[in-house]
C-alpha positions, 0 to 999 in steps of 0.5 A, a space after each residue: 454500762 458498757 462490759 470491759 475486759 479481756 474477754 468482752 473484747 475477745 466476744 466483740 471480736 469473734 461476733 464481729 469475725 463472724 459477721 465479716 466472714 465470707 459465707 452465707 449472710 443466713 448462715 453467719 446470723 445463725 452463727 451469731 445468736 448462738 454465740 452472742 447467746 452463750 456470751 451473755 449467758 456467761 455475762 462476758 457481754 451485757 445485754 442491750 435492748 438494742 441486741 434484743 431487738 437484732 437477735 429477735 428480728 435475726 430469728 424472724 429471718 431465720 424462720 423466713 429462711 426455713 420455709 415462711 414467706 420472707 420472699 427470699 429476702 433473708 439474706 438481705 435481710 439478716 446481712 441488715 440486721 448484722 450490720 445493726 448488731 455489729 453497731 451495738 456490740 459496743 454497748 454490750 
Protein backbone atom coordinates (compact mmCIF):
# COMPACT_ATOMS: atom_id res chain seq x y z
CA UNK A 1 0.00 0.00 0.00
CA UNK A 2 1.05 3.00 -1.29
CA UNK A 3 1.59 6.19 1.44
CA UNK A 4 -0.59 9.04 1.13
CA UNK A 5 -0.95 12.16 2.48
CA UNK A 6 0.12 15.66 2.54
CA UNK A 7 3.40 14.95 3.77
CA UNK A 8 4.27 11.93 1.61
CA UNK A 9 3.87 13.84 -1.33
CA UNK A 10 6.03 16.73 0.02
CA UNK A 11 8.95 13.88 0.48
CA UNK A 12 8.31 12.41 -3.03
CA UNK A 13 8.46 15.95 -4.20
CA UNK A 14 11.53 17.22 -2.29
CA UNK A 15 13.76 13.52 -3.25
CA UNK A 16 12.55 14.01 -6.86
CA UNK A 17 14.01 17.88 -6.48
CA UNK A 18 17.07 16.67 -5.47
CA UNK A 19 17.42 14.01 -7.98
CA UNK A 20 16.61 16.98 -11.02
CA UNK A 21 18.92 19.29 -9.23
CA UNK A 22 21.89 20.59 -11.04
CA UNK A 23 25.03 19.12 -9.41
CA UNK A 24 26.93 16.51 -9.06
CA UNK A 25 25.09 13.15 -9.74
CA UNK A 26 27.45 11.67 -6.50
CA UNK A 27 26.64 14.53 -4.36
CA UNK A 28 22.57 14.55 -5.28
CA UNK A 29 22.73 10.30 -4.32
CA UNK A 30 24.15 11.22 -1.00
CA UNK A 31 21.62 14.04 -0.47
CA UNK A 32 18.99 11.27 -1.32
CA UNK A 33 19.77 8.51 1.19
CA UNK A 34 19.70 10.91 4.04
CA UNK A 35 16.56 12.22 3.25
CA UNK A 36 14.63 9.06 1.98
CA UNK A 37 16.40 7.57 5.36
CA UNK A 38 14.83 10.34 7.85
CA UNK A 39 11.45 9.96 5.50
CA UNK A 40 10.75 6.42 6.39
CA UNK A 41 12.25 6.59 9.84
CA UNK A 42 9.62 9.21 10.49
CA UNK A 43 6.95 6.78 8.44
CA UNK A 44 6.14 9.87 5.97
CA UNK A 45 7.09 6.81 3.17
CA UNK A 46 7.03 3.26 3.27
CA UNK A 47 9.82 1.29 2.58
CA UNK A 48 10.02 -0.72 -0.67
CA UNK A 49 12.27 -3.41 -1.53
CA UNK A 50 12.68 -1.78 -4.49
CA UNK A 51 14.14 1.56 -2.58
CA UNK A 52 15.95 -1.07 -0.83
CA UNK A 53 17.96 -2.13 -3.42
CA UNK A 54 18.65 1.68 -4.63
CA UNK A 55 19.86 3.01 -1.53
CA UNK A 56 21.92 -0.41 -0.93
CA UNK A 57 23.59 0.10 -4.74
CA UNK A 58 23.74 4.18 -4.03
CA UNK A 59 26.08 3.14 -0.97
CA UNK A 60 28.16 0.78 -2.97
CA UNK A 61 28.74 3.77 -5.44
CA UNK A 62 29.42 6.07 -2.68
CA UNK A 63 32.06 3.88 -1.43
CA UNK A 64 33.53 3.58 -5.08
CA UNK A 65 33.57 7.49 -4.99
CA UNK A 66 35.52 7.55 -1.86
CA UNK A 67 38.42 5.64 -2.84
CA UNK A 68 37.32 1.93 -4.06
CA UNK A 69 37.39 0.97 -7.64
CA UNK A 70 34.41 1.72 -9.62
CA UNK A 71 36.86 3.16 -12.28
CA UNK A 72 35.26 6.65 -12.18
CA UNK A 73 32.04 5.56 -12.96
CA UNK A 74 29.83 6.56 -10.06
CA UNK A 75 28.51 9.49 -11.49
CA UNK A 76 27.08 7.24 -14.33
CA UNK A 77 26.46 4.99 -12.04
CA UNK A 78 24.43 6.69 -9.14
CA UNK A 79 22.68 9.10 -11.94
CA UNK A 80 21.08 5.17 -12.87
CA UNK A 81 20.71 4.28 -9.79
CA UNK A 82 18.58 7.96 -9.25
CA UNK A 83 16.50 7.48 -12.28
CA UNK A 84 15.27 3.88 -10.55
CA UNK A 85 14.67 5.50 -6.99
CA UNK A 86 12.68 8.32 -8.72
CA UNK A 87 10.71 5.42 -10.48
CA UNK A 88 10.09 3.79 -7.08
CA UNK A 89 8.87 6.71 -5.09
CA UNK A 90 5.45 6.11 -6.34
CA UNK A 91 5.16 2.84 -4.36
CA UNK A 92 6.58 4.25 -1.19
Amino acid sequence: MTSTGDGAASARAEVRGLIAGKGHAVEAARLVIVRLERVFAEGTLKRTPELDRALRDLSLVLAGEEGTALGGKSPEAARLILRAVDRALDEA
